[in-house]
C-alpha positions as CSV (number, residue, x, y, z in Angstrom):
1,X,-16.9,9.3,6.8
2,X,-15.4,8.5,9.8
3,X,-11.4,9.2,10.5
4,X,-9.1,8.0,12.5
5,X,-8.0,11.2,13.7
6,X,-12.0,12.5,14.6
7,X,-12.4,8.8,16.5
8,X,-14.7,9.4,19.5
9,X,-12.4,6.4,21.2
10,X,-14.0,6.8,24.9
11,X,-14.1,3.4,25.8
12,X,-17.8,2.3,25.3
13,X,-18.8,-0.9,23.5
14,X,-22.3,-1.6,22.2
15,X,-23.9,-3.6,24.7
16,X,-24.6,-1.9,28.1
17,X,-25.4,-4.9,30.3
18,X,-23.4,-7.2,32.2
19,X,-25.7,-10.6,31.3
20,X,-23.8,-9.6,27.6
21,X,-20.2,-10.5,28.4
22,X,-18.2,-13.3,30.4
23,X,-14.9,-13.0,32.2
24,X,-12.2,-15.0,32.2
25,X,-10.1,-14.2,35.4
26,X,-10.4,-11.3,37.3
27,X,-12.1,-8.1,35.3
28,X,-13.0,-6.0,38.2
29,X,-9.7,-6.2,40.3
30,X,-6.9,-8.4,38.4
31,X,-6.1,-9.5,35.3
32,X,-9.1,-11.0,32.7
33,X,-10.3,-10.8,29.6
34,X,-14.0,-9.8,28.8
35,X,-15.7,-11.9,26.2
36,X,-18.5,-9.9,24.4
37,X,-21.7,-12.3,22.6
38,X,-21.2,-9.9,19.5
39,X,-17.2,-11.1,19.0
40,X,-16.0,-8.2,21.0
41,X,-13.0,-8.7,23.5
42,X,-11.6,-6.6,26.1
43,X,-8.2,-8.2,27.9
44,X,-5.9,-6.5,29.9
45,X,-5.4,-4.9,33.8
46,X,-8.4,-4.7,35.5
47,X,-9.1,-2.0,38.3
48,X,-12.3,-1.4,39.7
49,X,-13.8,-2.8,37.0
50,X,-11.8,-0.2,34.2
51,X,-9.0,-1.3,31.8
52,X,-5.8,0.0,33.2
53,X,-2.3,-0.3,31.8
54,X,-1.4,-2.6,29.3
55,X,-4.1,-3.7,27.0
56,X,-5.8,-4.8,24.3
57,X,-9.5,-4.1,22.8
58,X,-12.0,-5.6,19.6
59,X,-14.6,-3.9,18.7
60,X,-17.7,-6.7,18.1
61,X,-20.3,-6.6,15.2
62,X,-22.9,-4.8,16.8
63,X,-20.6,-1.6,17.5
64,X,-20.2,1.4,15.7
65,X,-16.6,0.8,15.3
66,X,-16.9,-2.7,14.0
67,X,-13.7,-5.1,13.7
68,X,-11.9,-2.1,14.8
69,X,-8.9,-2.6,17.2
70,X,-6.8,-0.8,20.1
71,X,-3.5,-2.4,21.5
72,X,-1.4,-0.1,24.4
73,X,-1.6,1.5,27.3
74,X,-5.2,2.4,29.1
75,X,-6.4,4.7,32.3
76,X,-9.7,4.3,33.9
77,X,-11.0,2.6,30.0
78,X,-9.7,5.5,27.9
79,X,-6.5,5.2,25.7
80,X,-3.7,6.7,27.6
81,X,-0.3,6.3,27.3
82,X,1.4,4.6,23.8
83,X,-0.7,2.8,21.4
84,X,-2.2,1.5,18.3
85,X,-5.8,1.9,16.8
86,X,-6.8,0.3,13.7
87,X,-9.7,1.6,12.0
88,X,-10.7,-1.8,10.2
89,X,-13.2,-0.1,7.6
90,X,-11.0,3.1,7.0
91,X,-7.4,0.2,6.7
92,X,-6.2,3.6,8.7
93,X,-3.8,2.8,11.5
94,X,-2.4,5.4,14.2
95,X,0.7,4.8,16.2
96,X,1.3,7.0,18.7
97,X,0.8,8.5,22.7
98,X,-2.6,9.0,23.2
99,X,-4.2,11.3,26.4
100,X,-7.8,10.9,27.2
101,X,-9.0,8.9,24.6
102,X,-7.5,10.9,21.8
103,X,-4.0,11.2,20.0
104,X,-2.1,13.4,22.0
105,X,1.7,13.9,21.4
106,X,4.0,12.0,18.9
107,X,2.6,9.8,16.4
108,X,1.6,8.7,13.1
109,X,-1.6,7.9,11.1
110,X,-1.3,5.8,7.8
111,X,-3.9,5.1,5.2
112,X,-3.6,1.5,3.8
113,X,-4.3,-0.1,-0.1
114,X,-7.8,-0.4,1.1
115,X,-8.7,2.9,2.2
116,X,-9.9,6.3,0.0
117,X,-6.9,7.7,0.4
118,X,-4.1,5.1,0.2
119,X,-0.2,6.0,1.0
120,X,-2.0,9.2,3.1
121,X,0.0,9.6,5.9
122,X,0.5,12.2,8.8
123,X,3.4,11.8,11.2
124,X,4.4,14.5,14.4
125,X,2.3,16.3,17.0
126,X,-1.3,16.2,17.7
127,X,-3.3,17.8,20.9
128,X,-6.5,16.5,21.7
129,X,-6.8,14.4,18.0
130,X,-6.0,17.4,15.7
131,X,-3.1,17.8,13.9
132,X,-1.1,20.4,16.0
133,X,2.5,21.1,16.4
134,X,5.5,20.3,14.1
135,X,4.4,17.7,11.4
136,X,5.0,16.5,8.2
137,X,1.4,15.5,6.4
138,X,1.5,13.1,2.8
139,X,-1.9,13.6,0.9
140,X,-1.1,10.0,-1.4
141,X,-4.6,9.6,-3.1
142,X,-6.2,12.6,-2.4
143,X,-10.3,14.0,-2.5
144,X,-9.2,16.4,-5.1
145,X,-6.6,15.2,-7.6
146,X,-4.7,18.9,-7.6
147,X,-3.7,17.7,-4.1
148,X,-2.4,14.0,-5.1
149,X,0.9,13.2,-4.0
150,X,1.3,16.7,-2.6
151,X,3.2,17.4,1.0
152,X,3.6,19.6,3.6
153,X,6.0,19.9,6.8
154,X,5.7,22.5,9.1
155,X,3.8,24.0,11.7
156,X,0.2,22.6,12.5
157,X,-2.8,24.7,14.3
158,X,-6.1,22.4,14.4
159,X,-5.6,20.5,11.6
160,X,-4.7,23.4,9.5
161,X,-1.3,24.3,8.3
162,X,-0.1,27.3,10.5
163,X,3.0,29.2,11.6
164,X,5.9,28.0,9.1
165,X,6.1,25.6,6.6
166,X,7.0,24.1,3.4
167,X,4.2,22.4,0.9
168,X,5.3,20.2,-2.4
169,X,3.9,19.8,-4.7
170,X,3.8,16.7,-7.1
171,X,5.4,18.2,-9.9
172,X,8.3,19.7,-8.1
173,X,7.7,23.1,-7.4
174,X,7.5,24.3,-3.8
175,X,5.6,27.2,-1.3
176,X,8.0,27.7,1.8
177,X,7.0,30.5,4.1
178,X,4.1,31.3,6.4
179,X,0.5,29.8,7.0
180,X,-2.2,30.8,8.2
181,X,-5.3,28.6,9.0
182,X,-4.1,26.5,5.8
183,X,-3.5,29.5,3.9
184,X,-0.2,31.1,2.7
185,X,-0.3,34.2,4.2
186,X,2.9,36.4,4.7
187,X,6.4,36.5,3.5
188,X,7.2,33.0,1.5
189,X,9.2,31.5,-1.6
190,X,7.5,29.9,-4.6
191,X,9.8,27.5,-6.4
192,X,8.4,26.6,-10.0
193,X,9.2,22.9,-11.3
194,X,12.0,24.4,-13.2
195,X,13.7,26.0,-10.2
196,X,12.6,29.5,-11.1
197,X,12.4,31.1,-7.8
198,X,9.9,34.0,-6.7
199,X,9.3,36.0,-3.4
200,X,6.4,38.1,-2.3
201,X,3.6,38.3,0.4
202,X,0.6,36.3,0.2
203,X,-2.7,37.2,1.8
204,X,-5.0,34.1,2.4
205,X,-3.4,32.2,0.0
206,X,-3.2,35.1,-2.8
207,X,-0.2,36.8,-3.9
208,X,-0.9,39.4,-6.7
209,X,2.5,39.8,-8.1
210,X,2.7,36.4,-8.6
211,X,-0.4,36.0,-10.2
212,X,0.2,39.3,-12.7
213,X,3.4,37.5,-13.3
214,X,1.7,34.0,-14.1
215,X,-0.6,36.3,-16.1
216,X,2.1,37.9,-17.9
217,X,3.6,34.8,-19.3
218,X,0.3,32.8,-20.7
């Protein structure tokens, strides 16, 4: 499945030679648009013959990232700068700064009505197209129903919930505490949908007294 945040987004298109596109204006030096025979389009500054500053980008029918589209800021044909990528077949959109071709910095990905996973969102930091940094992640329609409507905010360490955080769940009860590569793990707070409150120490996502407790009431 390919994901907006996991987008190779190096600036390649599907054909490779020159005879395939036309120029209007100036698309080595200037400003001019490139005009692709699969329905492709690449507009914007043009230096040495690489998409620099403001631009825009459409991703042709023989591409691997089909109807697809990029609207922002480029350097040397990579994504740099602030932008937005629509991922046409995932109706996933990211808004955001961008270094190197990848979402680096503040911004947000949202899944639309069309997509697997719609009213998914993830808004905050990101290093080199990974979740990293403070965030606040939104599961909406999720792979596995237990995770449906769930949400986290907190700290982020390659894509995995890390450091300090709080997660929701759907029901109303609440972990706040420490993570660990997407596990509780440390001191936290579990908050039961009737406001029952209990601390303890979790290891990988396991906290025996709680669990003899959960035990203890069935």
């Amino acid at each position: 499945m390919k994901r907006l945040v996991f987008l190779l987004v190096i600036f390649v298109t599907a054909c490779g030679s020159d005879t395939n596109w036309t120029c209007d204006g100036d698309c080595e030096n200037g400003t001019g648009t490139k005009n692709w025979k699969d329905g492709g389009t690449e507009n914007g500054s043009w230096i040495n013959g690489k998409l620099n500053g403001k631009g825009f980008i459409f991703y042709g029918e023989n591409s691997d990232f089909s109807n697809d589209e990029y609207e922002g800021e480029f350097k040397d044909d990579l994504f740099d700068g602030y932008g937005t990528y629509y991922d046409f077949s995932e109706d996933s959109r990211y808004t955001g700064q961008w270094k190197n071709g990848k979402p680096h910095g503040k911004g947000k990905a949202t899944w639309g009505d069309k997509s697997k996973f719609p009213n998914r969102y993830y808004e905050g930091e990101w290093k080199d197209g990974l979740m990293h940094g403070m965030g606040t992640k939104f599961w909406g329609q999720a792979e596995v129903e237990e995770f449906t409507n769930n949400k986290y905010t907190g700290e982020w360490m390659n894509d995995k919930m890390h450091g300090v955080g709080k997660y929701e769940w759907a029901d109303g009860s609440y972990y706040e505490g420490y993570w660990k590569n997407g596990e509780q793990h440390g001191e936290g707070i579990y908050v039961f949908a009737n406001g029952e409150e209990f601390k303890g120490i979790w290891v990988d996502g396991y906290c025996e007294e709680l669990a003899k407790k959960l035990e203890l009431e069935k």
